[in-house]
C-alpha positions in Angstrom: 72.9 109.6 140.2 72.7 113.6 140.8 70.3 114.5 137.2 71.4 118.4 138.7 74.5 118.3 138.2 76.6 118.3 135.1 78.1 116.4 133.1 76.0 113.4 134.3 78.1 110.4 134.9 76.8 106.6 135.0 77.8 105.1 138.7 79.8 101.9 138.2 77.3 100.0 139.8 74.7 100.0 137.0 77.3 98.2 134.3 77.9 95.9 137.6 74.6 95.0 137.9 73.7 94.9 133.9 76.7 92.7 133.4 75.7 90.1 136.7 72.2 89.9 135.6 73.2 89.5 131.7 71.2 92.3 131.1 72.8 93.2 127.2 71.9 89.3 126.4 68.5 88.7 127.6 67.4 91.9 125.0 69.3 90.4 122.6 67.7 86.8 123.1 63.9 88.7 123.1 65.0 90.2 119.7 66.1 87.5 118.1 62.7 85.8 119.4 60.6 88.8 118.4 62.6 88.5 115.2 61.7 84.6 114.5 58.3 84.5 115.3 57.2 87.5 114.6 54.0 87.3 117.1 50.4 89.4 117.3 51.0 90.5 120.5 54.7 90.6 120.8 54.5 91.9 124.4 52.4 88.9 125.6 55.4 87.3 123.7 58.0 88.9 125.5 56.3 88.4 129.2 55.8 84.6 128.2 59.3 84.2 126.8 60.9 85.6 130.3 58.5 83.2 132.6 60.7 80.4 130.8 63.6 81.1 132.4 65.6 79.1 130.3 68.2 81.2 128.3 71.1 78.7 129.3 69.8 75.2 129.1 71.9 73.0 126.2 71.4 73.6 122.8 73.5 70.8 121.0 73.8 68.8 117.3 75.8 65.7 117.2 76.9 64.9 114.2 79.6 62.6 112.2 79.8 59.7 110.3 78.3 56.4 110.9 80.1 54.3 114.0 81.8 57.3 115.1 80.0 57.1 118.5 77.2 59.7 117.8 74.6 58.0 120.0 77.0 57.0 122.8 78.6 60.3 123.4 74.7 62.1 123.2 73.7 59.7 125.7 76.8 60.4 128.5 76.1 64.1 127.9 72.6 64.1 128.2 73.2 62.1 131.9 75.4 64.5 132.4 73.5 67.7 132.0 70.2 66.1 132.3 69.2 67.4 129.2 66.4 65.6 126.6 68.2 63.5 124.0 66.3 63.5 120.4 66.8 61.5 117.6 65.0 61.0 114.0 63.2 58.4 116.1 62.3 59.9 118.9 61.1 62.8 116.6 58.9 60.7 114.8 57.7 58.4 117.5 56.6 62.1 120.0 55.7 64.2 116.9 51.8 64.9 117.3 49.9 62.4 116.1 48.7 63.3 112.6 52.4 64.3 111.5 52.9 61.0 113.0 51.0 59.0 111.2 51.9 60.9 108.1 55.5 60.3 108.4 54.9 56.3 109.5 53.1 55.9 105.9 55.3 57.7 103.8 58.5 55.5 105.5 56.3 52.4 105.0 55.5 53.2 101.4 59.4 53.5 100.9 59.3 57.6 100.3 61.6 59.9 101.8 59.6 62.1 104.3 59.7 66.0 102.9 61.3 68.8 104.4 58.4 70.5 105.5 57.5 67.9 108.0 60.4 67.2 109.2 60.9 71.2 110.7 56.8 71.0 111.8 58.1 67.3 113.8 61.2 69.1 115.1 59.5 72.1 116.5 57.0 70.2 117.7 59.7 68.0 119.7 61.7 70.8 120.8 58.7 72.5 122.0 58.2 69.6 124.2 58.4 70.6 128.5 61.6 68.9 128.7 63.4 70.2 125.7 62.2 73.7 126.8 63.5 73.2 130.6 66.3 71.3 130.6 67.5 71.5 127.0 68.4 68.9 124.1 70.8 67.4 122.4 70.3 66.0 119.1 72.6 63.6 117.5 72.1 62.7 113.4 70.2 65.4 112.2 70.4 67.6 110.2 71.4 65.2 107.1 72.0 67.6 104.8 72.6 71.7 104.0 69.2 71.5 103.0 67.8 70.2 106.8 70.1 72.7 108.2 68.9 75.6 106.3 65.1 74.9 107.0 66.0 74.6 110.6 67.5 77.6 110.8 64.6 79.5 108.7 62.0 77.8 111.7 64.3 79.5 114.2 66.3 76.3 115.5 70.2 77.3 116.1 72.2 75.2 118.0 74.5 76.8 120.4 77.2 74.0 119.8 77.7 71.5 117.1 79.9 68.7 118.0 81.5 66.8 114.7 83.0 63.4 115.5 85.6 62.0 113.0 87.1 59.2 112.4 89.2 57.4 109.2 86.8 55.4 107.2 88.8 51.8 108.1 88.6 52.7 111.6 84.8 53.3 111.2 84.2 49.9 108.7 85.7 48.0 111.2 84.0 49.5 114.1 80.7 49.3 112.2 81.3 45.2 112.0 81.4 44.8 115.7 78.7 46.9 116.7 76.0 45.3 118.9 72.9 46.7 119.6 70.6 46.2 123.3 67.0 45.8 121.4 65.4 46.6 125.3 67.4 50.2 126.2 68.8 50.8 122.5 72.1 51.2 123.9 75.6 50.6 121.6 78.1 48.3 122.9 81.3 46.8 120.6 82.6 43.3 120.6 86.2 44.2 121.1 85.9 47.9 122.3 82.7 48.1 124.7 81.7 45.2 125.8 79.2 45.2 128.8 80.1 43.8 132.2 76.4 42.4 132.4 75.6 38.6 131.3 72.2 39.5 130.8 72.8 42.1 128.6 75.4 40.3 127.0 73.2 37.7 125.9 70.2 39.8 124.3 72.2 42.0 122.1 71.7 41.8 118.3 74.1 42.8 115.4 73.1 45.8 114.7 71.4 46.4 110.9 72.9 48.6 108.1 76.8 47.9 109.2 77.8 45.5 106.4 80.8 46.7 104.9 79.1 47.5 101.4 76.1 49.3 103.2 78.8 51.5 105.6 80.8 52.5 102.7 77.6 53.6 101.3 76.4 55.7 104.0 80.3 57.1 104.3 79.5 58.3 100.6 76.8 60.2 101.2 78.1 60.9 104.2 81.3 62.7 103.0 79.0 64.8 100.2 77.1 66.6 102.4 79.2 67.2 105.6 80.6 70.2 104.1 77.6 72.0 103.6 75.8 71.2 107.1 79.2 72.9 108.5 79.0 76.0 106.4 75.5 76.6 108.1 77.3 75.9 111.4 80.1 77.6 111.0 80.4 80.0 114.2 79.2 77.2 117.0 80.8 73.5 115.6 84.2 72.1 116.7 85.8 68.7 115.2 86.9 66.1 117.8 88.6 62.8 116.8 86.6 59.8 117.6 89.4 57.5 116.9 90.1 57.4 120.6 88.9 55.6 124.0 84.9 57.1 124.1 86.0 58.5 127.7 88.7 60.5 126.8 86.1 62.0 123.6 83.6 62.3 125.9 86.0 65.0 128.5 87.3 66.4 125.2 82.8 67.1 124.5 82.6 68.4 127.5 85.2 70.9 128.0 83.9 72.4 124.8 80.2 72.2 126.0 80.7 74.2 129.1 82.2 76.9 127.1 80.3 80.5 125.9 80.6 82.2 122.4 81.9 85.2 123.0 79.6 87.7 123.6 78.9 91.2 121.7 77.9 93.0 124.9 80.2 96.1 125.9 82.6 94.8 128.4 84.7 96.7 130.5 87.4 95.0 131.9 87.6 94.9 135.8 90.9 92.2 136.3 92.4 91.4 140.0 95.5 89.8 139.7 96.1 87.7 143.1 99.2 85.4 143.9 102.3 85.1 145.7 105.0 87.7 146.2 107.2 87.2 143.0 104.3 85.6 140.7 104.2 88.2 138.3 101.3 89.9 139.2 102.8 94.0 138.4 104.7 92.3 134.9 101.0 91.0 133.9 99.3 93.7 134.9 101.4 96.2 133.3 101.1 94.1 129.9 97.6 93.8 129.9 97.2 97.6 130.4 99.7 98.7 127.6 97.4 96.0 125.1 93.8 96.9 126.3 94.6 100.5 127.6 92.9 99.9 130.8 94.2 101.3 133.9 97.1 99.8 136.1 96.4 99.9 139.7 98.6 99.1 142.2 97.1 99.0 145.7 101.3 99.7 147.3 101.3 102.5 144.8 98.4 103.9 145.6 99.1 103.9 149.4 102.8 106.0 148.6 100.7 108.8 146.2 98.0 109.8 148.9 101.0 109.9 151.4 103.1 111.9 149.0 99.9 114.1 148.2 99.0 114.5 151.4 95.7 113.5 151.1 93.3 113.3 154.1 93.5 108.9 153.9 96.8 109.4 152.7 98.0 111.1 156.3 95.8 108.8 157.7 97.8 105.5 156.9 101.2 107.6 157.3 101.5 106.3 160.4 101.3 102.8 159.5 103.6 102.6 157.0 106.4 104.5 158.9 105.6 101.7 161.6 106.0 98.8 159.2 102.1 98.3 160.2 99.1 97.3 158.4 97.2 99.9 157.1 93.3 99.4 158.4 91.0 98.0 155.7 88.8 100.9 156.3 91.4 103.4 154.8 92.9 101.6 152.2 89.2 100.7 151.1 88.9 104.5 150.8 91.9 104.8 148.8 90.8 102.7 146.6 87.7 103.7 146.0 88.7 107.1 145.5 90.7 105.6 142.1 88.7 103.2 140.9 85.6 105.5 140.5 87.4 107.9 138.8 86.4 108.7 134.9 89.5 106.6 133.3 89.1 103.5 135.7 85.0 103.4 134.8 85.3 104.2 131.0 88.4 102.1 130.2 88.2 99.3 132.7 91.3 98.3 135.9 93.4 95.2 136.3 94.1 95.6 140.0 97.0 94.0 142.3 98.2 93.7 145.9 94.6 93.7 147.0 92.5 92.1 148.3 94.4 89.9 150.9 92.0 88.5 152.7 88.4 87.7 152.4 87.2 90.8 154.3 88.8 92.8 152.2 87.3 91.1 149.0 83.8 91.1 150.7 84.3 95.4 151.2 85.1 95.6 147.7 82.3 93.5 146.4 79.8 95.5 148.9 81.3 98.8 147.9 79.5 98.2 143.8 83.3 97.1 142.6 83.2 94.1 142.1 86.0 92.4 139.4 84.8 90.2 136.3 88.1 88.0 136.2 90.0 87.1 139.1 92.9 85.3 138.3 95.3 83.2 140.8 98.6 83.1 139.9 100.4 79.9 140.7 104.3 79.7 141.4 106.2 77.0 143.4 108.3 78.6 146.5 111.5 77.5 144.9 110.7 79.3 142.0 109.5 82.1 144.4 112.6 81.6 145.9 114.7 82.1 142.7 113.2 84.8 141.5 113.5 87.4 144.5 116.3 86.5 146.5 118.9 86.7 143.3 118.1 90.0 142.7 120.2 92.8 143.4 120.5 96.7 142.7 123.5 98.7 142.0 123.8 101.6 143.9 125.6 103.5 141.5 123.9 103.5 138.6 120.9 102.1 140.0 120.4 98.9 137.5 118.9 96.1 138.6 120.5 92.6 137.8 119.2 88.9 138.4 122.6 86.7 139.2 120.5 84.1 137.1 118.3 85.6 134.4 120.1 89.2 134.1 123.8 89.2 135.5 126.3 91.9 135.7 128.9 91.7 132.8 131.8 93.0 135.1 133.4 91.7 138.3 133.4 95.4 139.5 130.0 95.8 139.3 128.9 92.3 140.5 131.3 93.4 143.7 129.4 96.6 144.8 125.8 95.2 144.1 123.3 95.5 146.8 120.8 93.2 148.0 117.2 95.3 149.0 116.0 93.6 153.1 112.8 93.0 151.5 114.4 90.3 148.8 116.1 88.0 151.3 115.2 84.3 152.3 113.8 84.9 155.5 111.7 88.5 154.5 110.3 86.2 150.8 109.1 83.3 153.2 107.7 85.1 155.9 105.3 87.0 152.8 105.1 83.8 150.9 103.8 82.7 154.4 101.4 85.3 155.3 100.2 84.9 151.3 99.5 81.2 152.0 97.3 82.0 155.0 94.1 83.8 153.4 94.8 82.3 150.0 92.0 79.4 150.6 89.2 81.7 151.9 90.1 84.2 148.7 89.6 80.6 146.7 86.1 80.4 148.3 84.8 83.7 148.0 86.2 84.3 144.3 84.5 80.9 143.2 84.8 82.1 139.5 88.8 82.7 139.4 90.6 81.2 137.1 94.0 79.3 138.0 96.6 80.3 136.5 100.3 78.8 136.1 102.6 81.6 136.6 105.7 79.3 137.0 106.2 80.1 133.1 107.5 82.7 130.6 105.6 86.4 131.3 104.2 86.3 127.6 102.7 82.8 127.7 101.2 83.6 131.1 99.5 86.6 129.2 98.4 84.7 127.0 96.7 81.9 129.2 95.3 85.3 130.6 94.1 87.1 128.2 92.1 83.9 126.3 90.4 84.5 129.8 89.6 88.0 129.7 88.2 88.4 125.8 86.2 85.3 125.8 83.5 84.5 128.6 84.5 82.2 131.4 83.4 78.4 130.7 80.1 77.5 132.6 80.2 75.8 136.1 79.1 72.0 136.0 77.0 71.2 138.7 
């Protein structure tokens, strides 16, 4: 950046690189830290916060109502994103150990262990290596609004909240045949999770507190205090039906697990659009600029403008085109950059398409600081491909454009004189369809982050699948 000259103009490359690195959200994170603890030292604080490195890791409550499958489902996510599962037991039994003991004698006096320890045991658990590392995931606490609120006051805020329900027969009669492994603490059923191990089999135990007067008891209290624990959770929990196989609840965890709030950072949208000839890609593009105001960018378009302005790449590629040629990378790179680093395109953001082709071309546009946010790959069937292009047809009088399917003329006389363009027929739609095919896997590799889209659909629910995409942040890889 040139400080002489005037008005001074932020390359695109910084908001690449503050957007990569997550720049916006680590300040934000130090804040709120800063914020919670409010240290002696806070830049000690801040330097020791950043060596944690561990802004991602899982953040999770479990909650629901008793035999909805709390503990099962905490255990399969903790195994599967090897995170630290804590319970009220575990946060008693690792607590140090004068809250220890002072929580073991008020439970064995028959008290009910105050609030105030209960946030100085959490902390403590959650400040544990583990918990800091890898992350946690809690299941059946917080009990009440009240635990909730004096977690949040210490500074604990899940990133997700997963509520499991269930109708109370379903749970009564889950709670009867509910077997417990007194060696691992693991949950089995007698009719719906029985384990494939004699062994284990033969030491389970009924499991305590599942009476059918003592369930409908904890339902109770249960049911008068869900409520408030959600208000306090309002922005991170999602509901999830329990009354289903424990797999399929499990995905259904998962899928919401992996996915980000949405972020407050400023986001400028930088979209490429990639997919076979006849997906859809200039009808997308051209709604998602009209709805965000960002700029349209067509790489053909482009090409035709510098030749019709006669710009120094645009007689450069004149030759190609005229020769039905490929225009060299290095020249349509050129062009492109030429746009794309222009005021509008930084400011308001792109949704580009008809480039890149081939991995080359998406490695030069990565290496020339312009790299996209959202890549989507647009997915249509070569019948559909098929049935879209080759039915089309122009009038050369008018110049209207009919579909024989979708959009047919309404007289013989014009149906007679229309005119089918080279470029739509079988043989010229499979050989691009073809040539499509051909780099579509290595784009695949090198945009690891594009989202697949099904294009074989109506335009506006496409949109739609694509712009969920574009306004919230992309769900988080599983490893």
């Amino acid at each position: 950046m040139d400080a002489s000259k005037r008005p001074l103009r932020i390359p695109p490359a910084f908001a690449t690189y503050a957007e990569k690195h997550e720049i916006f959200e680590m300040y934000k994170r130090l804040l709120e830290q800063l914020l919670v603890n409010k240290p002696d030292d806070p830049i000690m604080f801040l330097i020791e916060e950043l060596k944690k490195d561990n802004d991602d890791v899982p953040q999770v409550i479990i909650l629901g109502p008793p035999a909805s499958g709390k503990r099962s489902i905490a255990k399969m996510v903790c195994n599967k994103l090897r995170t630290a599962h804590v319970t009220t037991e575990s946060i008693i039994e690792e607590a140090d150990t004068n809250l220890k003991n002072e929580a073991q004698q008020i439970q064995e006096s028959g008290g009910k262990i105050p609030m105030e320890l209960w946030v100085k045991m959490v902390k403590n658990r959650l400040s544990l290596f583990d918990c800091v590392k890898k992350g946690w995931v809690m299941d059946t606490f917080p009990e009440d609004r009240e635990q909730a609120l004096a977690l949040q006051a210490s500074g604990i805020y899940p990133k997700h909240v997963v509520l499991l329900e269930a109708p109370d027969t379903v749970l009564i009669e889950r709670a009867a045949g509910k077997r417990v492994d007194p060696k691992t603490g693991d949950v089995y059923h007698v009719t719906f999770d029985w384990p494939s191990s004699p062994d284990v089999a033969g030491r389970l135990k009924e499991a305590t507190g599942t009476s059918e007067e003592e369930i409908v008891k904890r339902l109770v209290h249960y049911h008068r205090h869900v409520d408030g624990i959600l208000q306090c959770y309002d922005k991170v929990f999602k509901k999830f039906n329990a009354d289903q196989p424990k797999s399929d609840v499990f995905a259904q965890v998962m899928t919401f697990l992996v996915s980000k709030s949405r972020s407050v950072a400023p986001h400028t949208p930088r979209i490429v659009l990639l997919g076979a000839t006849g997906s859809g890609k200039g009808v997308q593009a051209t709604l998602l600029a009209n709805k965000y105001n960002i700029v349209n960018v067509s790489m053909g378009k482009l090409i035709k403008q510098a030749i019709a302005d006669e710009t120094k790449s645009g007689l450069a590629c004149k030759p190609y085109v005229e020769k039905e040629m490929l225009v060299p990378d290095a020249i349509v790179l050129n062009i492109l950059k030429e746009r794309l680093t222009q005021l509008d395109c930084v400011s308001r953001g792109w949704v580009l398409h008809g480039y890149p082709r081939t991995r080359e071309q998406a490695e030069q546009l990565t290496g020339a600081g312009l790299a996209p946010n959202r890549v989507f790959f647009l997915g249509v069937p070569t019948d559909s491909v098929l049935e879209r292009l080759t039915l089309r047809a122009t009038d050369p009088v008018t110049g209207d454009r009919y579909h024989m399917l979708y959009n047919p003329p309404r007289t013989q006389e014009v149906k007679d004189r229309l005119k089918i363009r080279p470029k739509d027929t079988d043989e010229a739609v499979r050989k691009r369809q073809s040539q499509y095919q051909t780099y579509i896997e290595e784009l695949q590799d090198f945009y690891t982050f594009g989202q697949h889209i099904n294009a074989d659909q109506d335009p506006h629910t496409v949109f739609e699948s694509i712009e969920s995409m574009i306004v919230n942040q992309l769900p988080k890889p599983l490893e």
